[in-house]
C-alpha positions in Angstrom: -21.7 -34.8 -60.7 -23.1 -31.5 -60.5 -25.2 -32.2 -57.8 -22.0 -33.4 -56.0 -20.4 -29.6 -57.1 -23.2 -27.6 -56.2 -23.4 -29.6 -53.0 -19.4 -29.1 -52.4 -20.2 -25.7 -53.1 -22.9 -25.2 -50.5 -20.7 -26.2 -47.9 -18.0 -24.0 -48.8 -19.9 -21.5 -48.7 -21.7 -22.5 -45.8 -18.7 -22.7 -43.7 -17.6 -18.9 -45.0 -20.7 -17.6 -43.7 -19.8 -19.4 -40.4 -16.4 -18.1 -39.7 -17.7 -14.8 -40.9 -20.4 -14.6 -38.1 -18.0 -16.6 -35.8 -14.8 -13.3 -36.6 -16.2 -11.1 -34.3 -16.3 -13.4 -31.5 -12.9 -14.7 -32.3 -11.6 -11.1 -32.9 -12.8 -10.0 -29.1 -11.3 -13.8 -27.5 -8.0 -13.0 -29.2 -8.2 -9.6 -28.2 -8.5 -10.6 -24.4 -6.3 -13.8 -25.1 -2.8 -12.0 -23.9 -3.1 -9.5 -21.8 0.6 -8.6 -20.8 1.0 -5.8 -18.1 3.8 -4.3 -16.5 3.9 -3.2 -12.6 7.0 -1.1 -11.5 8.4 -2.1 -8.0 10.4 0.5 -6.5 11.1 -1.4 -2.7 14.1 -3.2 -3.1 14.0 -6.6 -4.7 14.1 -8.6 -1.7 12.2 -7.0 0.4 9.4 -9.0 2.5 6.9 -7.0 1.1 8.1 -7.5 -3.0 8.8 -11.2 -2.2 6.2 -12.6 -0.1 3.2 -10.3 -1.7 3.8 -8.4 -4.9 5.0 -11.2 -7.3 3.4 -13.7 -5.8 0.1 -11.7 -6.4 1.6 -11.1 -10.2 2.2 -14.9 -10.8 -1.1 -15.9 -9.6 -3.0 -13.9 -11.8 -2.0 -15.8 -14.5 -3.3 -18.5 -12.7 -6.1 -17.5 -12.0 -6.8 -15.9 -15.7 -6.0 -19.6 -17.3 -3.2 -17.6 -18.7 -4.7 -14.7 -20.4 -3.8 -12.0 -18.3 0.1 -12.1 -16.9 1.9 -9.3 -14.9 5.8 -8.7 -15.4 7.5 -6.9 -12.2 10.3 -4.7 -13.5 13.6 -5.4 -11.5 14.5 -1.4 -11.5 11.3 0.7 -11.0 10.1 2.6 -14.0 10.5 6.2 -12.3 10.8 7.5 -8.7 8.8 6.3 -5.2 6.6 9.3 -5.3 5.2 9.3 -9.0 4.3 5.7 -9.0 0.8 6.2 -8.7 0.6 9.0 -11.5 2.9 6.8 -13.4 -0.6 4.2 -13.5 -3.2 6.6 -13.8 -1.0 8.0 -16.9 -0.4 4.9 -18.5 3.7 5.4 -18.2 3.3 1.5 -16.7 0.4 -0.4 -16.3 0.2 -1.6 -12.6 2.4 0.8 -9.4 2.4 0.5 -5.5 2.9 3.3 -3.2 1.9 5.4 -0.3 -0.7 7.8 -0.1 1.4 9.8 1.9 3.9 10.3 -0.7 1.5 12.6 -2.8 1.8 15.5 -1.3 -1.5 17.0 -2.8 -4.8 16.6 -0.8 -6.1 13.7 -3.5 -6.2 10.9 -1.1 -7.7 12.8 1.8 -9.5 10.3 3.4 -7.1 7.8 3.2 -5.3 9.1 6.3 -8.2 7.7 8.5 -4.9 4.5 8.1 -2.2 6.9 8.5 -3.8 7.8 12.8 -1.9 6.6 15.8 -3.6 3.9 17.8 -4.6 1.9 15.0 -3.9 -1.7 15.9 -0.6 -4.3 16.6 -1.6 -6.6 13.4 -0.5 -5.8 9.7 -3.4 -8.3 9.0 -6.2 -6.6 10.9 -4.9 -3.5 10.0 -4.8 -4.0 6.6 -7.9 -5.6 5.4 -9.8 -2.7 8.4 -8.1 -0.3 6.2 -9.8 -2.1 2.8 -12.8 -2.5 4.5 -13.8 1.0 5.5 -11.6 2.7 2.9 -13.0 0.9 0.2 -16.8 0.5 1.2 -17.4 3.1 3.6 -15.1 6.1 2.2 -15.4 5.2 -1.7 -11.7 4.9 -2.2 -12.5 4.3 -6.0 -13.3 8.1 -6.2 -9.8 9.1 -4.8 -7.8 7.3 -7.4 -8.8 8.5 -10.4 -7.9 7.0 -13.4 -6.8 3.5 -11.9 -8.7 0.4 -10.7 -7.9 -0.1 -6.7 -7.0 -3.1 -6.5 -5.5 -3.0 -3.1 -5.2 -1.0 -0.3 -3.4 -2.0 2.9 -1.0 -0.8 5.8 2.3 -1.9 7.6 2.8 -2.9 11.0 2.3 -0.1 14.1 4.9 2.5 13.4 8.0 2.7 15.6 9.9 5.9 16.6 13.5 5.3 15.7 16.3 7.6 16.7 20.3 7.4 18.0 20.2 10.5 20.0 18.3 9.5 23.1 15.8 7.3 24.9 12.7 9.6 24.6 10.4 9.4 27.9 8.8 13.1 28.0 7.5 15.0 24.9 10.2 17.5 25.5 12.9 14.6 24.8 12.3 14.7 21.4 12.2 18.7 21.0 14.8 19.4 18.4 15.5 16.1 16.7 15.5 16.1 13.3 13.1 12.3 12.0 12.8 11.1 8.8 9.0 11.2 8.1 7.1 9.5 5.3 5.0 12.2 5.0 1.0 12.6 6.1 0.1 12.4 9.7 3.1 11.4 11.4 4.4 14.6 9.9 2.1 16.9 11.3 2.2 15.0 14.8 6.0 15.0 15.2 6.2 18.3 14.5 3.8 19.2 17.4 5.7 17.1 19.3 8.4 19.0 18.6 11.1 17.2 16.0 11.5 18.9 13.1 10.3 16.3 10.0 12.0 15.5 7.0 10.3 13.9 4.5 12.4 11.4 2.1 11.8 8.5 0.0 12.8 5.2 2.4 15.7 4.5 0.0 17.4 7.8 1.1 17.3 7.4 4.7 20.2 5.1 5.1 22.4 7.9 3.5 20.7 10.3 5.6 21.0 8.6 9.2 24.4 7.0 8.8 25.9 10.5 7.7 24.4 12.5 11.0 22.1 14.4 8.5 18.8 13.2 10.8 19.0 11.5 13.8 16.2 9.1 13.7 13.5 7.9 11.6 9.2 7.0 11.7 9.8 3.4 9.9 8.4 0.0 11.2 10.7 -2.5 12.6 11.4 -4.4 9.2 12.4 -1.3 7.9 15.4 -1.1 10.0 16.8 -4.3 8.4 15.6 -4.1 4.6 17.5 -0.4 4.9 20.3 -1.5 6.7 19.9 0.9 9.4 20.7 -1.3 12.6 24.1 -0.1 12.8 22.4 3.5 12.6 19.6 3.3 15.8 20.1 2.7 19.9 17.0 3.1 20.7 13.0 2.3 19.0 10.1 3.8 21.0 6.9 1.3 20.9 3.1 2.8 21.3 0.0 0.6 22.0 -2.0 0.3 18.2 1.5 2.0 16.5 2.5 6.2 17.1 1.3 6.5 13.5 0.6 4.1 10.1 1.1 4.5 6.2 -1.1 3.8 3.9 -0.3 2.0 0.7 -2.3 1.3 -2.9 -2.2 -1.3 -6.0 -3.6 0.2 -8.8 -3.9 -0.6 -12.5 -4.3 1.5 -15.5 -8.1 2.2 -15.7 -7.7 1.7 -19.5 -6.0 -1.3 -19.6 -8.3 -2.5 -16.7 -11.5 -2.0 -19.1 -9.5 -3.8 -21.1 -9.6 -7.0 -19.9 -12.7 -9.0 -20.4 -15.5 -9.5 -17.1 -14.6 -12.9 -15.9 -10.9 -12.0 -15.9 -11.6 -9.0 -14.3 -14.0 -11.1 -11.4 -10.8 -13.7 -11.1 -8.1 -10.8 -10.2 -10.5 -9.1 -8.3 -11.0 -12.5 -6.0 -7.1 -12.5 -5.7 -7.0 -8.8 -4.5 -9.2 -6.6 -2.1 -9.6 -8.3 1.1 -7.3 -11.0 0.2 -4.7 -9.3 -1.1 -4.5 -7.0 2.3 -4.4 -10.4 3.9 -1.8 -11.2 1.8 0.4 -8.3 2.4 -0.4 -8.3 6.3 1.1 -11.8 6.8 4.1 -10.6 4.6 4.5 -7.4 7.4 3.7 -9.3 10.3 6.4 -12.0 9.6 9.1 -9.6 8.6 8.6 -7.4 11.7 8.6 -10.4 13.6 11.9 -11.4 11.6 13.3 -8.0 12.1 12.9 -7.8 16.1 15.2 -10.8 16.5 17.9 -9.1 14.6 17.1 -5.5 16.1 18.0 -7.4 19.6 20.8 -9.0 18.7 21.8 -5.7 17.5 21.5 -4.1 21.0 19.1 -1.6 20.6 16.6 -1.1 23.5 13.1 -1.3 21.9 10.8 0.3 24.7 7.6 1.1 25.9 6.1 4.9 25.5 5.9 6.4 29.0 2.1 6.7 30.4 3.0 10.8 29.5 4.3 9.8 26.8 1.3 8.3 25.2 -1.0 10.9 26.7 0.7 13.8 24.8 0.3 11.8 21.6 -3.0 11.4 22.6 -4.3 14.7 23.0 -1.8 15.9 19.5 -4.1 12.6 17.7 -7.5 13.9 18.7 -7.8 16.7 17.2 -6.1 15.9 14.3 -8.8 13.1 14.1 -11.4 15.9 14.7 -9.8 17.9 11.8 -9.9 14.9 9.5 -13.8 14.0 10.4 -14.7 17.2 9.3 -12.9 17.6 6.0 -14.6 14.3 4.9 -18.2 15.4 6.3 -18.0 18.2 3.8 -18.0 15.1 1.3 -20.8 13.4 3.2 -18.8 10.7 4.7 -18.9 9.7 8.8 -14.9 9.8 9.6 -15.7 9.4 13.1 -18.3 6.2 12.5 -15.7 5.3 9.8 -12.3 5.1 12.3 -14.3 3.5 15.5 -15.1 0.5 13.0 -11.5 1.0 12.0 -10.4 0.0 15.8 -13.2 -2.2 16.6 -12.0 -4.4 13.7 -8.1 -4.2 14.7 -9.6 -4.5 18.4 -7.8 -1.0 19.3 -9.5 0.7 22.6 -8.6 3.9 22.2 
């Protein structure tokens, strides 16, 4: 009988020992169990972009983590358009979207090698050229401080909006005042003589249907997710897009670290390259959407005159010159860096 004691005894404490060298490891499992996160949206709910991209993304990393990692999309965003990415790298939420262009400090400097004209027709090309170089070539990483990247992509070509007049010489847009998104196209409409105004895309419809601007740098899907078809007679075209934006996913680099390596591996095989595919297919079918209704509408989408798209050319040169030789000071190859841009999106420029 006290065999059978001690023996009872042994085990006992046997399995103490066990689950005592066995904490730790449960500890750190239980630790990376539930990982909830929070990404603020600030497009409007239904927009191509929020539907067909963002919370799909957001649901499938829970698939993809077996559960342990889930994102929530707010319904109202968690502050304005232009703090979003601040709002990650401070921890206010865990996961933001946004354009570079919308931080008006010189952070994301070589990021505008996506914001040039001539880029390419394809959101798809565009986008994943734009993760491609950005990312390898021009150490994107380094630019957002205190966040992951986890994507980086651009629209569709951008479109020169106005209701004023049909623009066929540079000097037909002297004097109109465009609602810019900031970044390159701001500089270049300016030579071209408009006077920009940079706004959030939620104030524009406000802006436009009041008189307050007469026209707007947006793509074409813009001009339906804004209601802003009522608003524009006429929507200047330019081979490879007058100008681009471009736009980030970034997590909390905190709450990133936090989650364990093979989670990390599984979102990271859900976003990059395939996540500006993603996004691309989400642009190209809501421009292609948006055309339909922008006709039906009546306004006269047209070609850039041959003068037209020589003027942007010459403004677009040396502001690519400019560019190439900020980055050089960091030891990066802007010029190498945006002719694989265009030979990816097949742009000749």
């Amino acid at each position: 009988m006290e065999f059978l004691k001690t023996k009872v005894a042994r085990r006992t404490l046997l399995g103490m020992a066990t689950a005592a060298m066995l904490a730790p490891t449960a500890f750190a499992t239980a630790a990376y169990a539930e990982t909830k996160l929070v990404l603020s949206s600030w497009l409007p709910p239904r927009h191509p972009i929020v539907v067909n991209a963002i919370k799909p993304w957001a649901k499938e990393v829970k698939k993809v983590t077996d559960g342990r990692v889930s994102v929530r999309v707010l319904a109202k965003p968690a502050g304005a358009p232009p703090a979003h990415f601040d709002m990650a790298a401070d921890g206010v939420v865990d996961i933001t979207y946004g354009l570079h262009s919308f931080t008006k400090d010189n952070r994301f400097q070589r990021s505008r090698i996506g914001q040039f004209s001539f880029l390419g027709d394809d959101a798809v090309s565009g986008s994943k050229a734009f993760w491609d170089v950005y990312a390898n070539d021009l150490d994107a990483q380094a630019e957002h401080k205190g966040t992951k990247v986890l994507g980086l992509f651009v629209h569709g070509p951008g479109v020169f909006h106005n209701n004023v007049r049909k623009l066929n010489t540079p000097a037909d847009i002297e004097g109109l005042k465009i609602r810019v998104p900031g970044g390159y196209i701001a500089d270049l409409a300016s030579d071209l003589g408009a006077s920009p105004l940079f706004m959030p895309s939620g104030e524009v419809y406000e802006t436009l249907s009041r008189g307050i601007i007469d026209g707007v740098t947006f793509t074409y899907e813009a001009l339906t997710a804004f209601k802003l078809l009522d608003h524009v007679k006429y929507s200047m075209r330019v081979p490879g897009g007058i100008y681009n934006t471009t736009w980030f996913l970034v997590m909390n680099e905190d709450k990133w670290k936090g989650i364990s390596a093979e989670d990390q591996a599984a979102i990271m095989a859900i976003s990059g390259d395939a996540f500006a595919e993603r996004v691309g297919k989400a642009w190209n079918g809501a421009d292609e959407k948006a055309i339909e209704r922008i006709n039906k509408a009546g306004i006269e989408i047209y070609d850039a005159s041959p003068e037209m798209v020589a003027a942007i050319k010459e403004k677009a040169a040396g502001y690519e010159t400019e560019w190439a030789k900020a980055v050089a000071e960091d030891g990066f190859d802007g010029t190498a860096a945006l002719t694989k841009f265009r030979k990816s999106t097949g742009v000749e420029k």
